[in-house]
MDTraj code that builds the backbone (N, CA, C; nanometers):
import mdtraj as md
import numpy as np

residues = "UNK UNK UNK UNK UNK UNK UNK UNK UNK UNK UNK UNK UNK UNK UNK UNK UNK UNK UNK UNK UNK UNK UNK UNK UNK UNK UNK UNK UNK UNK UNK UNK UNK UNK UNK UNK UNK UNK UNK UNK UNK UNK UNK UNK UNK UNK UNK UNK UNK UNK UNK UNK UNK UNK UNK UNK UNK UNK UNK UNK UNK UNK UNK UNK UNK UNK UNK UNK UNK UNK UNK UNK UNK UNK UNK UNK UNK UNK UNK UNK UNK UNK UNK UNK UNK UNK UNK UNK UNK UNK UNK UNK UNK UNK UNK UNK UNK UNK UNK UNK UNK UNK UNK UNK UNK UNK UNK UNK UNK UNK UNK UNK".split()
xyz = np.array([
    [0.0844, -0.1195, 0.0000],
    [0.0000, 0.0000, 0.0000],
    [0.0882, 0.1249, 0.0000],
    [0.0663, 0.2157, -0.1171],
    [0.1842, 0.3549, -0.1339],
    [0.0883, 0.4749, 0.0074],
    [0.1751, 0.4952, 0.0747],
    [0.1403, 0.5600, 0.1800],
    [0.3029, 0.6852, 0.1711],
    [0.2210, 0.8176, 0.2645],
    [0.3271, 0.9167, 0.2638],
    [0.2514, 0.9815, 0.3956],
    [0.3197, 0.9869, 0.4903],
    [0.3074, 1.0323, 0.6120],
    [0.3743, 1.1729, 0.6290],
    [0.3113, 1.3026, 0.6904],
    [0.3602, 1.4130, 0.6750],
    [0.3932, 1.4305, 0.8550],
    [0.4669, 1.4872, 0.8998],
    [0.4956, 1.5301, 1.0545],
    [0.5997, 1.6909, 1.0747],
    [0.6078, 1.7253, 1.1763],
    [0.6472, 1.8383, 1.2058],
    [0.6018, 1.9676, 1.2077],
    [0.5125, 2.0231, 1.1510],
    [0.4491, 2.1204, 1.1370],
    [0.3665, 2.1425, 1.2818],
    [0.3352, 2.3057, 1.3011],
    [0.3052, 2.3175, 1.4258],
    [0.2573, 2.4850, 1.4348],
    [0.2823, 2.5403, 1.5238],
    [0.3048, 2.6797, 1.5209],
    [0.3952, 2.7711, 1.5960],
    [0.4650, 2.8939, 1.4486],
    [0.5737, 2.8975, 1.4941],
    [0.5773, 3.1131, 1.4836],
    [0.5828, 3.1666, 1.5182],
    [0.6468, 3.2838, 1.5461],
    [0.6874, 3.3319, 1.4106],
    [0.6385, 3.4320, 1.3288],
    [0.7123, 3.5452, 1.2272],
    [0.8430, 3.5341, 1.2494],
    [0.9194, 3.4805, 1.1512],
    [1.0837, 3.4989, 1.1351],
    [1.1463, 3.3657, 1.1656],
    [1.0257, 3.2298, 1.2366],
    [1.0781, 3.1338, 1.3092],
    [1.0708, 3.0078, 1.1550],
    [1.1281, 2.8964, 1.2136],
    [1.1935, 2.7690, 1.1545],
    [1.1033, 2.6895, 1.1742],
    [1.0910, 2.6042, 1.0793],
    [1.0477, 2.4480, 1.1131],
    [1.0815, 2.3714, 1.0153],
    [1.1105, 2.2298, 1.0215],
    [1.1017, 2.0827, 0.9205],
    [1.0220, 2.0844, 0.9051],
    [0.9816, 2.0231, 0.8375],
    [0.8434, 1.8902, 0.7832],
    [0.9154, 1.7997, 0.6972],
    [0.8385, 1.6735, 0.7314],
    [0.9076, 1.5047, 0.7175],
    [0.8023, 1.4898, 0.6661],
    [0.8141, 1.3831, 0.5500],
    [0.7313, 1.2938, 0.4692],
    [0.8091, 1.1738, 0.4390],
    [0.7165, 1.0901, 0.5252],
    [0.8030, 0.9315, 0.5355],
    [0.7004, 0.8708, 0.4266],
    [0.7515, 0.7597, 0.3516],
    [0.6947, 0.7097, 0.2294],
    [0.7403, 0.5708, 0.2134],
    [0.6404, 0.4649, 0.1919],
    [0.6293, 0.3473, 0.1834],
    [0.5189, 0.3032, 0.0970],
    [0.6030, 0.1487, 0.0479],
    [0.4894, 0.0611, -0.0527],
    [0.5048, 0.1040, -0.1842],
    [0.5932, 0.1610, -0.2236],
    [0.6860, 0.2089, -0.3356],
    [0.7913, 0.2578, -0.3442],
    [0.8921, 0.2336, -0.4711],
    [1.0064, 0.2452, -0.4967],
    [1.0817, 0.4053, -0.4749],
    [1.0662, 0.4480, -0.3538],
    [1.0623, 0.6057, -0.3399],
    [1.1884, 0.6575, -0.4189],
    [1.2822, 0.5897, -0.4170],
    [1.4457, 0.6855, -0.5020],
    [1.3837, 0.6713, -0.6398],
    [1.2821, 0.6242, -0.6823],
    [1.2323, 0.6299, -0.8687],
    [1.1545, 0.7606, -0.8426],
    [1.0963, 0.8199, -0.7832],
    [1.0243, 0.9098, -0.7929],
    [1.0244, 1.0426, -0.7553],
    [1.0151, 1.1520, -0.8372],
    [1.0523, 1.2952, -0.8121],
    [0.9328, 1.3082, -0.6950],
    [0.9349, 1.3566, -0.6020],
    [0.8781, 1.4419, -0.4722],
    [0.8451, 1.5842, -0.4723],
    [0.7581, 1.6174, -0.3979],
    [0.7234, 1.7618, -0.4295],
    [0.6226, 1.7985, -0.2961],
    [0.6026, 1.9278, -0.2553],
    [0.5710, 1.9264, -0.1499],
    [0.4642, 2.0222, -0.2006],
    [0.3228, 2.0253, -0.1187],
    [0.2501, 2.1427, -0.2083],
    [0.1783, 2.1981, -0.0558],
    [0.0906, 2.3318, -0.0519],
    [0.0482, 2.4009, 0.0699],
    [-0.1143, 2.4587, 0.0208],
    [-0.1715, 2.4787, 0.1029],
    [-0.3172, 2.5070, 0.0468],
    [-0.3229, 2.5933, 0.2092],
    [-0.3770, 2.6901, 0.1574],
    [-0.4468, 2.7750, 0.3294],
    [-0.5918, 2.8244, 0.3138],
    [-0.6143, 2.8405, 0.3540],
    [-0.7807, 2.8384, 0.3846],
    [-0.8740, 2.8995, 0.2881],
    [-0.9523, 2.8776, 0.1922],
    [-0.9857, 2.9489, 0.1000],
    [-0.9073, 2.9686, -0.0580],
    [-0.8066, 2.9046, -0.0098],
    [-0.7220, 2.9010, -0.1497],
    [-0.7394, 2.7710, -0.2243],
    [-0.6554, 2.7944, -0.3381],
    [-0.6385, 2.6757, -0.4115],
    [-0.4881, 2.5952, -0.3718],
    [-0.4890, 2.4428, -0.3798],
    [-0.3402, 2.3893, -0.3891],
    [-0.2595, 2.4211, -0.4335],
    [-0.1330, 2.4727, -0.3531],
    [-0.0544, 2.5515, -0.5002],
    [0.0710, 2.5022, -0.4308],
    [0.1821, 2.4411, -0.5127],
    [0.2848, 2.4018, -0.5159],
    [0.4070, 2.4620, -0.4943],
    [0.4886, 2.4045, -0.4207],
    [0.6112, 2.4530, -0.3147],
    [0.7180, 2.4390, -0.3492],
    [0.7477, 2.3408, -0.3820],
    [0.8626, 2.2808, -0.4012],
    [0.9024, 2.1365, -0.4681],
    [0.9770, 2.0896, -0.5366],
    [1.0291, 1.9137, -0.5767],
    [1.1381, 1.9113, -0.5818],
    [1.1879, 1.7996, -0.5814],
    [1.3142, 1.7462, -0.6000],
    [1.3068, 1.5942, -0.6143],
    [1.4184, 1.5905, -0.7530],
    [1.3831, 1.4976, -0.8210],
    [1.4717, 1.3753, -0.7865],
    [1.4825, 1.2221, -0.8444],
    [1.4506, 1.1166, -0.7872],
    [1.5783, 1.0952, -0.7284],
    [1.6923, 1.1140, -0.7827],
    [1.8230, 1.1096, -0.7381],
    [1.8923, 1.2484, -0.6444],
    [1.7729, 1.3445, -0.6475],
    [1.7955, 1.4810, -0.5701],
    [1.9040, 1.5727, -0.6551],
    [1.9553, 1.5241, -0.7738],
    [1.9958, 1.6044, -0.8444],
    [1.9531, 1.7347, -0.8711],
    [1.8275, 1.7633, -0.8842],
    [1.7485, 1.9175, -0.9264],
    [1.6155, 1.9087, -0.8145],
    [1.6007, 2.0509, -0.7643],
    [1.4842, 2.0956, -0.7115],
    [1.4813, 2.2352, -0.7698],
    [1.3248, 2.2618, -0.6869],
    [1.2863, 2.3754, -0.7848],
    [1.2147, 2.4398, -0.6849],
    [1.1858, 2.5887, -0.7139],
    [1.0937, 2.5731, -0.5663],
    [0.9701, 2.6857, -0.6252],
    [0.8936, 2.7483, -0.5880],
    [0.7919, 2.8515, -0.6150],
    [0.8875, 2.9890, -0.5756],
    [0.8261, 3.0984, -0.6595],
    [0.9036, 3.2200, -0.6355],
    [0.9063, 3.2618, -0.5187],
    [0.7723, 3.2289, -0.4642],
    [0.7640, 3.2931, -0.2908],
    [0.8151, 3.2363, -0.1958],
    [0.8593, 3.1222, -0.2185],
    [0.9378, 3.0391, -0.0928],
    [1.0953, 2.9921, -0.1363],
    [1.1647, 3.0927, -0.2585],
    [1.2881, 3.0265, -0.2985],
    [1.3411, 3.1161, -0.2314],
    [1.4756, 3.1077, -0.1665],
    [1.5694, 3.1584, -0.0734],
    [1.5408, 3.1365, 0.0824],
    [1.3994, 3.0663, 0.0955],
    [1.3701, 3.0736, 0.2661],
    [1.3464, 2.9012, 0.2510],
    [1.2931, 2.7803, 0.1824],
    [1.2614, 2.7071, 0.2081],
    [1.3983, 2.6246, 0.0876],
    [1.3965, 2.5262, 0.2053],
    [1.4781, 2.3559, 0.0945],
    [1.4273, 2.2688, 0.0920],
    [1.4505, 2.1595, 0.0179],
    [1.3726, 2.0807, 0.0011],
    [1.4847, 1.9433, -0.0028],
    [1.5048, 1.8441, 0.0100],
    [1.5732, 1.7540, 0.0415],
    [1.5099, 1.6136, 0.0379],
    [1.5601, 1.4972, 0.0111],
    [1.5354, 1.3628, 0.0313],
    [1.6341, 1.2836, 0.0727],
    [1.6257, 1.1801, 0.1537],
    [1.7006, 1.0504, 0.2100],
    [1.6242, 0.9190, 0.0963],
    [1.7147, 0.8957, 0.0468],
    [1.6764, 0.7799, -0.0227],
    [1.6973, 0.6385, 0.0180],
    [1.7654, 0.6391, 0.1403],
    [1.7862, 0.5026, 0.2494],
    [1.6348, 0.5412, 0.3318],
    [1.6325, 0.6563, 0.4227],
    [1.5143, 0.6358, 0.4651],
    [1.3951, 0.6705, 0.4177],
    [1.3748, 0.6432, 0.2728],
    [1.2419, 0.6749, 0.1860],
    [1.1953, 0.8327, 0.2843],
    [1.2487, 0.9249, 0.2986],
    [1.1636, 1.0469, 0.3430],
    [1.2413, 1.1264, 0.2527],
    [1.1687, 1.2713, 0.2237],
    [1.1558, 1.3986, 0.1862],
    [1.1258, 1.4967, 0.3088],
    [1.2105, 1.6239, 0.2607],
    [1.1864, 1.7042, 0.3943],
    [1.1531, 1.8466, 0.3076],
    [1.1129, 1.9085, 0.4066],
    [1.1154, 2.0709, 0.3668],
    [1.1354, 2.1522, 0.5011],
    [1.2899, 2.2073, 0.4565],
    [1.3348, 2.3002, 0.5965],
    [1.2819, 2.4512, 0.5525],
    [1.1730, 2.5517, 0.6291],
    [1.1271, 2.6521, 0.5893],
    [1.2059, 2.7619, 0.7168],
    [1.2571, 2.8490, 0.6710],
    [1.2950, 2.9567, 0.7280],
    [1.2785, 3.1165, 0.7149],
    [1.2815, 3.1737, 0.8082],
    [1.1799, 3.3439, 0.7116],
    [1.0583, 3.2928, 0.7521],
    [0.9984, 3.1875, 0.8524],
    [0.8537, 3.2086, 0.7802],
    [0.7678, 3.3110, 0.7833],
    [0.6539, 3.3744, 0.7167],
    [0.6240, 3.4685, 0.7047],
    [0.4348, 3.4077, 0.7318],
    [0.3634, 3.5244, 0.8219],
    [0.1975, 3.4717, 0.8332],
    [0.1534, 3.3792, 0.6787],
    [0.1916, 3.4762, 0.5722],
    [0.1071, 3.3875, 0.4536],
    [0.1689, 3.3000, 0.4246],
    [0.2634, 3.2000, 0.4404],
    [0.3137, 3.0593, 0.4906],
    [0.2191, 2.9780, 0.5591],
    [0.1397, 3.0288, 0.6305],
    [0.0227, 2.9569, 0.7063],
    [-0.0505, 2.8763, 0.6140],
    [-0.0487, 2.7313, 0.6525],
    [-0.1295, 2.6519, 0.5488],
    [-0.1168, 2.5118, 0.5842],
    [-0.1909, 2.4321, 0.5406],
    [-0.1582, 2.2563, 0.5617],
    [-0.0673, 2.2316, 0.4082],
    [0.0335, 2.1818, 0.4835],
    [0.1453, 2.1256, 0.3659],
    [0.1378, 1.9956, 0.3516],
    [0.1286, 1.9830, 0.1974],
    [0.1304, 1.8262, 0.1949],
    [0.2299, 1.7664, 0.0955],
    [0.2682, 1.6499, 0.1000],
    [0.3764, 1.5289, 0.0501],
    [0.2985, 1.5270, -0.0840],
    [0.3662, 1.4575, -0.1715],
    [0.3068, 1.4100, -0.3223],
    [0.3936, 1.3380, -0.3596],
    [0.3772, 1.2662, -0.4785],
    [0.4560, 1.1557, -0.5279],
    [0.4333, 1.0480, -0.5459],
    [0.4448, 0.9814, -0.6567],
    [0.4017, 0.8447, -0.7076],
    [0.1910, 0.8946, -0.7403],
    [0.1585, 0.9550, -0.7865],
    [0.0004, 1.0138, -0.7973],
    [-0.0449, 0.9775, -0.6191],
    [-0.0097, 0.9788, -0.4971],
    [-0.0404, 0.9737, -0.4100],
    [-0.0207, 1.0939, -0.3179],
    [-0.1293, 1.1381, -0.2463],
    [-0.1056, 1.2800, -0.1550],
    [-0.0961, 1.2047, -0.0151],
    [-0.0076, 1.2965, 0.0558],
    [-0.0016, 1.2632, 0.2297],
    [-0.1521, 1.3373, 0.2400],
    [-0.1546, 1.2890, 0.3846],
    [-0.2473, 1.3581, 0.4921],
    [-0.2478, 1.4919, 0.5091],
    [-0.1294, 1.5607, 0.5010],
    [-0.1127, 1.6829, 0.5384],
    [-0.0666, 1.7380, 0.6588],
    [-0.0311, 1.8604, 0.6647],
    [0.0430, 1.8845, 0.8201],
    [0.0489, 2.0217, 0.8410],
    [-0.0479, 2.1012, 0.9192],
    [-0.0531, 2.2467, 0.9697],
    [0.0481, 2.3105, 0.9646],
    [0.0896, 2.4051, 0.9121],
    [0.1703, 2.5573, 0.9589],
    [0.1273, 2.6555, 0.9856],
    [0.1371, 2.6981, 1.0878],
    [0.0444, 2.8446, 1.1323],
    [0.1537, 2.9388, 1.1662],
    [0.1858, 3.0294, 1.1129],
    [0.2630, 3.1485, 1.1634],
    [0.2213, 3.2758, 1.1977],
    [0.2260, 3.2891, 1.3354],
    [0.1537, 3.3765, 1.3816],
    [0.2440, 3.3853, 1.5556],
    [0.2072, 3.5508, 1.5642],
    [0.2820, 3.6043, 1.6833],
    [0.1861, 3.5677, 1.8053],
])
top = md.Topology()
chain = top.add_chain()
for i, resn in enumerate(residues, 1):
    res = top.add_residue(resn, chain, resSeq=i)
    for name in ("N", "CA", "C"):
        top.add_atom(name, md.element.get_by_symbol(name[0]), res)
traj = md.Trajectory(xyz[None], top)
């Protein structure tokens, strides 16, 4: 069963840090480019970041390039996204993608 588990997200302070982990099982995760996408309340899904199967190339959205990375472990089938700068409109449930399968999702709230 292709499963992608999202964790870390929470709430964090204007200017503050966080991970987010997407652990992934029941498929060949180093075959598949990863990508992380965010939706906040009233919006549409709109896409964050990927990096592709060997982590050779990522890419990220204009609004989150210079504050967010994006990374994979291909021993421990996870993908990460380290966000820094965060800024209130960062606020959103972030979610995993890959292999046509979405994670669960995982809150970011930035707020003082």
């Amino acid at each position: 069963q292709v499963q992608l588990v999202e964790s870390g997200g929470g709430l964090v302070q204007p200017g503050g840090s966080l991970r987010l982990s997407c652990a992934a099982s029941g498929f060949t995760f180093s075959s598949y480019t990863m990508y992380w996408y965010r939706q906040a309340p009233g919006k549409e899904r709109e896409w964050v970041a990927s990096v592709s199967a060997t982590a050779v190339n990522t890419n990220y959205a204009s609004s989150v390039k210079g504050r967010f990375t994006i990374w994979r472990d291909n021993v421990k089938n996870t993908v990460y996204l380290e966000m820094k700068s965060l800024k209130p409109e960062d606020s959103a449930v972030y979610f995993c993608y890959g292999r046509n399968t979405w994670g669960q999702g995982t809150q970011v709230t930035v707020s003082s």
